[in-house]
C-alpha positions as a Markdown table, in Angstrom:
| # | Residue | x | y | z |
|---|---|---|---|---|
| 1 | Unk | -12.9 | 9.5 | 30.8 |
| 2 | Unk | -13.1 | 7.0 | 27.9 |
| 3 | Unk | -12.5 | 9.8 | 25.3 |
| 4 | Unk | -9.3 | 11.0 | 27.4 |
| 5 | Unk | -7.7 | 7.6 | 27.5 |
| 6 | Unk | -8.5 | 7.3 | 23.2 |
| 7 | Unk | -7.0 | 10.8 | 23.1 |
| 8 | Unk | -4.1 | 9.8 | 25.4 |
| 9 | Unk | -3.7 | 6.7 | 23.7 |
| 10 | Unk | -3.2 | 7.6 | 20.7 |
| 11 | Unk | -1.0 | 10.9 | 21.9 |
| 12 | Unk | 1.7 | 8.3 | 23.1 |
| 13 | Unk | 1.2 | 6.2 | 19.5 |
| 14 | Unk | 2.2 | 9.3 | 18.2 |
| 15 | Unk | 4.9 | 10.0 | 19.8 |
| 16 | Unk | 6.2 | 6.3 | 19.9 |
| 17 | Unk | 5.8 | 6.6 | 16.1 |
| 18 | Unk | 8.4 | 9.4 | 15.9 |
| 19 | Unk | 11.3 | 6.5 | 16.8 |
| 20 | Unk | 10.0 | 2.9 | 15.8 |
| 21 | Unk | 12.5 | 0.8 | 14.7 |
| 22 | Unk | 12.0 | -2.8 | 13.9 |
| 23 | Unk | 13.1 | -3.9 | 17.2 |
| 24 | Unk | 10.8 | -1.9 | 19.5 |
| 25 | Unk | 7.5 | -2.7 | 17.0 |
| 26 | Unk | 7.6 | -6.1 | 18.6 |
| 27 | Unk | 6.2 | -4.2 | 21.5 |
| 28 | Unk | 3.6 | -2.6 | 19.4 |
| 29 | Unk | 0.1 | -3.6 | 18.1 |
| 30 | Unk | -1.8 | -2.4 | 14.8 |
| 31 | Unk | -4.9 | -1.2 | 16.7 |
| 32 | Unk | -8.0 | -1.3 | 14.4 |
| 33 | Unk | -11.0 | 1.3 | 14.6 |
| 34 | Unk | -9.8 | 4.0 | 16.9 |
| 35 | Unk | -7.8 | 6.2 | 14.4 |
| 36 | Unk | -8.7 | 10.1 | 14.0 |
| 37 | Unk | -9.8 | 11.6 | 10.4 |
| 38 | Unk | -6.1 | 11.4 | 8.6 |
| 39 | Unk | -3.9 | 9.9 | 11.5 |
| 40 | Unk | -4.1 | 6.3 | 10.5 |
| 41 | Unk | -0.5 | 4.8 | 9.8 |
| 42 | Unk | -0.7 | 2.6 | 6.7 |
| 43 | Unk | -3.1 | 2.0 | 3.7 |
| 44 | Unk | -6.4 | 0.3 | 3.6 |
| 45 | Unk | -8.6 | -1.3 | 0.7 |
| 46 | Unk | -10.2 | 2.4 | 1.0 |
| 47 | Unk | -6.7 | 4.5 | 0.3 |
| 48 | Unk | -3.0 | 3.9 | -0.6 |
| 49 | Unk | -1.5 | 5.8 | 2.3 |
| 50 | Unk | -0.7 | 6.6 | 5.5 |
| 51 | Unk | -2.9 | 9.9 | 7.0 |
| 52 | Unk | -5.3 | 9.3 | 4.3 |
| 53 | Unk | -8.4 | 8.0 | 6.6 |
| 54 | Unk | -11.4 | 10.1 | 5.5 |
| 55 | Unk | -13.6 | 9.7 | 9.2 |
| 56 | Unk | -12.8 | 9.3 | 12.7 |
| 57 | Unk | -13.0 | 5.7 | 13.5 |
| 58 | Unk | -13.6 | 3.8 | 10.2 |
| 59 | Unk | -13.2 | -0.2 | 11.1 |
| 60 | Unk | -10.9 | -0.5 | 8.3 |
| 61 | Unk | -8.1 | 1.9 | 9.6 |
| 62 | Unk | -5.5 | 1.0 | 12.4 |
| 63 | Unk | -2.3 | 3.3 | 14.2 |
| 64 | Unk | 0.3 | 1.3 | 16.4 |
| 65 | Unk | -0.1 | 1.6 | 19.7 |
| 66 | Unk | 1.9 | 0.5 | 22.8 |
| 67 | Unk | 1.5 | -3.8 | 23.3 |
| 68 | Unk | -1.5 | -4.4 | 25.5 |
| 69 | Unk | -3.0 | -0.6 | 25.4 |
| 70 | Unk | -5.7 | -1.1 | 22.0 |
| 71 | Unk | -8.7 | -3.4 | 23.7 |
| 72 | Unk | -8.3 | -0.4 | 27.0 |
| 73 | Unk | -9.0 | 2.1 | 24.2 |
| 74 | Unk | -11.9 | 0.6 | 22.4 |
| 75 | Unk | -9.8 | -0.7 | 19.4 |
| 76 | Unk | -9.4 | -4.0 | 18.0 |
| 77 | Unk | -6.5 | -6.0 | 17.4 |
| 78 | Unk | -5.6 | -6.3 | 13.6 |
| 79 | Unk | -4.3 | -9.8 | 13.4 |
């Protein structure tokens, strides 16, 4: 169940992604720890871009998600 609501989760981050603008991120959330191998959305202190992460779930890497859906998914907020 837990690994169908990640994988649903971060489905609909994807899809959202597609048509962010700057208005609709202030209904988003950088979610921290949750993004696959190479779907993370921006660069870390480990790499300089976007799809670059190099494990599943490295701390360090974060995807938006949907306001209110990253603690439901295991994630932590990146503030």
């Amino acid at each position: 169940m837990n690994k169908l609501l990640i994988a649903s989760a971060i489905s609909a981050a994807f899809a959202l992604s597609a048509c962010t603008t700057t208005d609709n991120k202030a209904h988003m959330e950088k979610c921290m720890g949750i993004a696959k191998k190479g779907m993370n959305d921006c660069k870390t202190a480990l790499h300089a871009c976007a799809g670059k992460s190099t494990a599943d779930k490295q701390a360090t890497d974060w995807i938006w998600l949907p306001a209110g859906t990253c603690a439901k998914t295991g994630g932590k907020l990146n503030k």
